[in-house]
Every structure is written in structure tokens, then in C-alpha cells.
N, C-alpha and C positions, 0 to 999 in steps of 0.2 A: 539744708543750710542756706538760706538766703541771703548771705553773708558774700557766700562762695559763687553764689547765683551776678549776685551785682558786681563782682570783680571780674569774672567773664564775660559780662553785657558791656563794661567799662572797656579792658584789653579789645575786643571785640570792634569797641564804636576808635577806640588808637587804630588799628590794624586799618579803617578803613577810611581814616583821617591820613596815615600815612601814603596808604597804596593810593590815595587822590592826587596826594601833594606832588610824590613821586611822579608820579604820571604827568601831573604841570611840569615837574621842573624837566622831564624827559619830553616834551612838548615844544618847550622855549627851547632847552639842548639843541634840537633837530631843526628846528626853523630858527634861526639867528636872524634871517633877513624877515621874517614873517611881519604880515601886515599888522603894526601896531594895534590899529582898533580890537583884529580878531584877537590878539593876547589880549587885548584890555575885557574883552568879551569874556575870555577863554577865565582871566582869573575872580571877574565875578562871578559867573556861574560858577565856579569854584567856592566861592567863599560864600554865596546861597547853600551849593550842597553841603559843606561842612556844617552850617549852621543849622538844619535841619537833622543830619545825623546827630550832631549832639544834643539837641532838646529831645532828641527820640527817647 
């Protein structure tokens, strides 16, 4: 059923869209005072990684 295949791959690339994001905004949480640039760092590297998970 490759129907059932591509809704697993889909769930799959969410699950690991989420545990990324979570993890920035548990990031930001914990460092409130943190050095601007490294968050500005921290969410484009973010937003490269996502973007490859999803063309995947």
C-alpha cells in the first residue's frame, strides 16, 4: 500500500519538524539573556534543517 507508505514518511518528517522546533523554543526558554546573534544563528540553522527534512 503505498498510499499508507507516504502518510508514514509525511507523520514521520511532522514528528521531526516538531521535536526541532520544540527544542528551539526549549533553547530560547532556558537562555532568555543569550547572545542575540547565537539565537539568530541558532534559528537559521533551524530553518536550513527543516527545509531539507521536508524536500527529503
Amino acid at each position: 500500500m503505498p498510499e499508507c507508505r507516504n502518510v508514514l514518511q509525511h507523520i514521520n518528517k511532522i514528528k521531526v519538524v516538531l521535536a526541532l522546533f520544540s527544542e528551539y523554543l526549549f533553547f530560547i526558554y532556558m537562555q532568555p539573556t543569550y547572545n542575540h546573534h547565537i539565537t539568530n544563528q541558532t534559528m537559521k540553522t533551524l530553518i536550513y534543517q527543516l527545509k531539507q527534512h521536508i524536500q527529503k
